[in-house]
C-alpha positions as CSV (number, residue, x, y, z in Angstrom):
1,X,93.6,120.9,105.0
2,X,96.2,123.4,102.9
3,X,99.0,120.5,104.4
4,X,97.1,118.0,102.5
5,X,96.3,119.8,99.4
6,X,100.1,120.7,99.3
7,X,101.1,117.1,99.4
8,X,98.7,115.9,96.8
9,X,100.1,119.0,94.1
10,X,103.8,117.4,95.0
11,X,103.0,113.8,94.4
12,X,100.8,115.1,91.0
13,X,104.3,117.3,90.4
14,X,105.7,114.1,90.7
15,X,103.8,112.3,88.3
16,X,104.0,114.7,86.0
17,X,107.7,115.1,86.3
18,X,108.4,111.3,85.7
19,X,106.3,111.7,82.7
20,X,108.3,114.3,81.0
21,X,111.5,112.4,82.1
22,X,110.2,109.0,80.6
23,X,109.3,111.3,77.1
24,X,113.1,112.4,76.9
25,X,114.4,109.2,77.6
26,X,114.1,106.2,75.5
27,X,115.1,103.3,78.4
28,X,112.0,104.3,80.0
29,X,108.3,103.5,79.5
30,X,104.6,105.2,79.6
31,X,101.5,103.1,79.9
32,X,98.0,104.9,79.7
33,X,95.1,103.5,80.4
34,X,91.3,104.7,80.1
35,X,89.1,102.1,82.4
36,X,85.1,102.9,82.4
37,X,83.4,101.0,84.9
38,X,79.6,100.6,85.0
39,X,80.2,100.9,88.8
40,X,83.5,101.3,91.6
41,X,84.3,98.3,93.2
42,X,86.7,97.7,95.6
43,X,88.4,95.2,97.9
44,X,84.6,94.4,98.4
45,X,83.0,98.4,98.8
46,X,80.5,99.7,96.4
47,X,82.2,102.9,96.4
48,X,79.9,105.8,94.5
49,X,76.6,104.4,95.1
50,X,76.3,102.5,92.3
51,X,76.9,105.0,89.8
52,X,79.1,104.7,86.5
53,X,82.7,105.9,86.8
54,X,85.8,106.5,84.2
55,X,89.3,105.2,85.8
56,X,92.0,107.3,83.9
57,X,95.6,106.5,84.7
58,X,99.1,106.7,83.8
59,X,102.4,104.9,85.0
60,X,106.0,105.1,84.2
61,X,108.7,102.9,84.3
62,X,112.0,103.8,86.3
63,X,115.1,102.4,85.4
64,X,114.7,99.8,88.2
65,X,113.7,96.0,87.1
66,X,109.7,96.0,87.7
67,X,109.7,99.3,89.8
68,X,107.1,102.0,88.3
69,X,105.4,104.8,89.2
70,X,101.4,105.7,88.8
71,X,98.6,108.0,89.3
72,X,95.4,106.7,89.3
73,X,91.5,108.0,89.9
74,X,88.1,107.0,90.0
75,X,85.8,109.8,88.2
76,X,81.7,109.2,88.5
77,X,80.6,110.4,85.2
78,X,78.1,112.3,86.7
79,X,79.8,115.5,87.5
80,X,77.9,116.8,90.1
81,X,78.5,113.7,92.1
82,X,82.6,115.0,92.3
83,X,82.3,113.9,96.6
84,X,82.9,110.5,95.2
85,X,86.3,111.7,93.0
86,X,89.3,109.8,94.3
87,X,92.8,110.4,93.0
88,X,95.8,107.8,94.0
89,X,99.8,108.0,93.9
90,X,101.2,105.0,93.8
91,X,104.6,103.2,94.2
92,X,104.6,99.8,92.2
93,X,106.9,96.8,91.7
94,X,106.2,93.4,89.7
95,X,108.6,91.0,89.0
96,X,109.4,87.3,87.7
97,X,111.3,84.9,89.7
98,X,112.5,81.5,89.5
99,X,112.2,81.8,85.5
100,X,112.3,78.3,83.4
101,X,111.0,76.3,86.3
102,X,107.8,75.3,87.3
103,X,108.1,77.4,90.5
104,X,108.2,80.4,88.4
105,X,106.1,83.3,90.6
106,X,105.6,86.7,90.3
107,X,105.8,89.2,93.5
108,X,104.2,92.4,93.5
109,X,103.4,95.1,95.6
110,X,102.6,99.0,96.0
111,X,102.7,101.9,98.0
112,X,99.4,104.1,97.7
113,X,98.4,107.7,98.9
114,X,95.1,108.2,98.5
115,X,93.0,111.5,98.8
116,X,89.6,112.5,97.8
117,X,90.1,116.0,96.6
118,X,86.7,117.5,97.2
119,X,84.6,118.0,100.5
120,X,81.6,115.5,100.9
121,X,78.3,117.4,102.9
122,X,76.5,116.6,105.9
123,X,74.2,118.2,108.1
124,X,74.6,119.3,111.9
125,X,72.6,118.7,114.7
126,X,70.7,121.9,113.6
127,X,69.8,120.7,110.3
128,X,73.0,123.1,108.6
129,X,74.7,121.8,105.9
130,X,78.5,121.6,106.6
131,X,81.3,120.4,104.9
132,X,82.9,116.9,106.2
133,X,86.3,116.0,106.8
134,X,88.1,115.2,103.7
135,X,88.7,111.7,103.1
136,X,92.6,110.7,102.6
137,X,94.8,107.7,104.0
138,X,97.8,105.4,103.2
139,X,97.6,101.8,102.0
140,X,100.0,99.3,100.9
141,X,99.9,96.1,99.1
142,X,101.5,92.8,98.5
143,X,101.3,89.8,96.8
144,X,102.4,86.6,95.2
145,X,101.4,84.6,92.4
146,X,102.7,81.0,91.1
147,X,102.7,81.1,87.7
148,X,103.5,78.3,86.4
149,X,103.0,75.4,88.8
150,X,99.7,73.8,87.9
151,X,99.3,73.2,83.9
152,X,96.0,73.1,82.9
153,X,94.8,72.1,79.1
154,X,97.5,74.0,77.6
155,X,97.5,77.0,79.8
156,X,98.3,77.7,84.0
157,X,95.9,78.0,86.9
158,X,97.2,80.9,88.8
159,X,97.2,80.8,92.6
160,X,98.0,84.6,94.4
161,X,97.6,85.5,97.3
162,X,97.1,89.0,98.2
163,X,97.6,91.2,101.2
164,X,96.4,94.9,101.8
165,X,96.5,97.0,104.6
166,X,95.5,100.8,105.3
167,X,95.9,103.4,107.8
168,X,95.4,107.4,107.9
169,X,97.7,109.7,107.8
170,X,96.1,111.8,110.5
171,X,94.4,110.7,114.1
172,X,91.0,109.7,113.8
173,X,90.6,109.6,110.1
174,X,89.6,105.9,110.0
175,X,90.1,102.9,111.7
176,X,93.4,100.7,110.1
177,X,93.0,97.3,108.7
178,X,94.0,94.3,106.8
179,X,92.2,92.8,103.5
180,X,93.4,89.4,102.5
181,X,92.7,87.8,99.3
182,X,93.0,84.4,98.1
183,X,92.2,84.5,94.2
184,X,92.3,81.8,91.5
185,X,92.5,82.8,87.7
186,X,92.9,81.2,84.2
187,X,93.7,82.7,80.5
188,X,93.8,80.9,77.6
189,X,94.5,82.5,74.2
190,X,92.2,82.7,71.3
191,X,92.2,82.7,67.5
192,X,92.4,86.1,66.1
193,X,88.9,86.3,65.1
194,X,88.4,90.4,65.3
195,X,90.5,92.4,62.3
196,X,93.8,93.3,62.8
197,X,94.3,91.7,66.3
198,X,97.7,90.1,67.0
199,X,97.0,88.3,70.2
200,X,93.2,87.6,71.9
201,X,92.8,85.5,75.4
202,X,89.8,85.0,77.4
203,X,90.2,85.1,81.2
204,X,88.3,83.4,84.0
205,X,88.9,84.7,87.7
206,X,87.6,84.9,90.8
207,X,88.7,85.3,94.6
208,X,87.7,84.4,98.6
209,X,88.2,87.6,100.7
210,X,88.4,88.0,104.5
211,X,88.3,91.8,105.9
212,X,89.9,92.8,109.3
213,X,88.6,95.9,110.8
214,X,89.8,98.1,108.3
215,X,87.4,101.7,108.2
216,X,85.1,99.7,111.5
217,X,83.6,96.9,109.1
218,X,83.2,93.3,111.2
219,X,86.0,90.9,110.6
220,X,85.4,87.9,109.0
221,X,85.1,86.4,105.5
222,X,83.6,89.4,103.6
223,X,82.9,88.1,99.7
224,X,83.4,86.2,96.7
225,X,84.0,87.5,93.6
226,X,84.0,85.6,90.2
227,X,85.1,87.1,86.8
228,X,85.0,86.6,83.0
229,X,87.0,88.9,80.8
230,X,89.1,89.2,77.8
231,X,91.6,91.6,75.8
232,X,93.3,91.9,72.6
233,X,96.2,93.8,71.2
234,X,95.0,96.3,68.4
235,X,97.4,98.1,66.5
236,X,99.5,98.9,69.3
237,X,96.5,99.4,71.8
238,X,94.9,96.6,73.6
239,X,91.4,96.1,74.5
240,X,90.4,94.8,77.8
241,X,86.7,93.9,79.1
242,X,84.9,92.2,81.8
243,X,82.1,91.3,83.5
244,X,82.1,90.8,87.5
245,X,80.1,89.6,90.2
246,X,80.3,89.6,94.2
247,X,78.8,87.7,96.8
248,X,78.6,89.8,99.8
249,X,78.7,88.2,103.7
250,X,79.3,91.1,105.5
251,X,76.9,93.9,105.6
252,X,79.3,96.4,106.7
253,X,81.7,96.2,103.6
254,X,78.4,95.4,101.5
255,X,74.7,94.7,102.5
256,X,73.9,93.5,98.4
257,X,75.3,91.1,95.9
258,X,77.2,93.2,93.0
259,X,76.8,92.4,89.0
260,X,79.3,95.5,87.0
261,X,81.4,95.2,83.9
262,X,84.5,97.4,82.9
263,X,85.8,98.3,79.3
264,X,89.3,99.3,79.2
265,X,91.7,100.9,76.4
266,X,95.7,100.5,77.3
267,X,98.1,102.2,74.9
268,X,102.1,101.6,75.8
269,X,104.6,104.3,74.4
């Protein structure tokens, strides 16, 4: 456990480290972002128990095309539901390729530790309440996305496909396993209809998912998920919401449909 603990204050140390760098020097960038989530979904887990969560985070740019670095965490505003905190380091790289053609795509990918800080609680076969083993793991992520290839009424469908795979950092912690993703999405800009705004778009999204084994769930084709959102750039912050829904097949990554929405704030220095 102290192992662990050490190595998430190193990879916060990190963080934090790259963030005072990125403040001294101008060639670098800092993004912060403040996400609140009416409930934590993920690669199709209700994660919290359907309770409302805020998504802090903060990345910074490296002096490598695309290449940043971020911490990210899931916090259920209900503090004394802390079991369900979840703090992520992360490794990230976007990029643009094949720029001025109509194969113009975009890979991406990330690196992600994972930990969740606090001890959840269980009982013993005695009826005692004991504390359970820390949750923690490795996952890594990657993706493509054709930008540009299908025009559509003055804007692009975008194609991705996305591939996501985790595994513990310890025996016996979980079982490993793949998510795949096939999504679909569409933005088209607005008029600047809201004061002061200097670029509006609506988004519609949504994505086919197939789970393999990952944490014991069955394999198969898990859930759909379809999504309408939209963001605007405010004075130098922009303004992001959405509204979600999921079709669930399998009850072992989710037994119910999900309805949530999301309001996010995003302020680049």
């Amino acid at each position: 456990m102290m192992k662990n603990t050490m190595r998430a204050v190193m990879l916060a140390g990190l963080a934090l480290a790259c963030g005072a760098l990125a403040a001294e020097d101008q060639s670098l960038g800092v993004t912060a972002d403040l996400t609140l989530a009416s409930k934590y979904m993920t690669d199709g887990f209700n994660v919290g128990d359907n309770h409302a969560a805020y998504m802090p985070s903060l990345a910074v740019d490296t002096k490598v095309p695309g290449f940043y670095l971020q911490f990210w965490s899931a916090l259920p505003m209900e503090r004394n539901r802390q079991q369900y905190d979840e703090y992520d380091f992360m490794a990230r790289f976007s990029h643009n390729f094949l720029e001025g053609t109509p194969l113009k795509l975009n890979l991406h990918g990330y690196y992600d530790y994972w930990v969740y800080p606090h001890d959840a609680y269980t009982t013993d076969k005695h009826g005692q309440t004991i504390a359970a083993q820390s949750k923690r793991g490795q996952k890594v992520h990657a993706g493509v996305s054709l930008l540009e290839a299908l025009p559509c009424f003055g804007a692009h469908l975008v194609p991705s496909y996305n591939y996501y795979y985790w595994f513990p950092d310890q025996k016996d912690l979980f079982q490993a396993g793949a998510h795949h993703e096939l999504a679909l999405s569409y933005t088209r800009a607005l008029p600047n209809f809201i004061p002061g705004a200097t670029r509006q778009d609506v988004t519609l999204g949504g994505s086919l998912n197939y789970h393999d084994g990952a944490f014991g769930v069955e394999s198969g084709w898990s859930h759909t998920t379809a999504m309408l959102g939209t963001s605007a750039d405010l004075g130098g912050l922009t303004l992001g919401a959405n509204l979600n829904y999921q079709w669930s097949y399998l009850a072992s990554v989710d037994p119910e449909n999900e309805f949530w929405a999301m309001l996010s704030l995003t302020k680049k220095f």
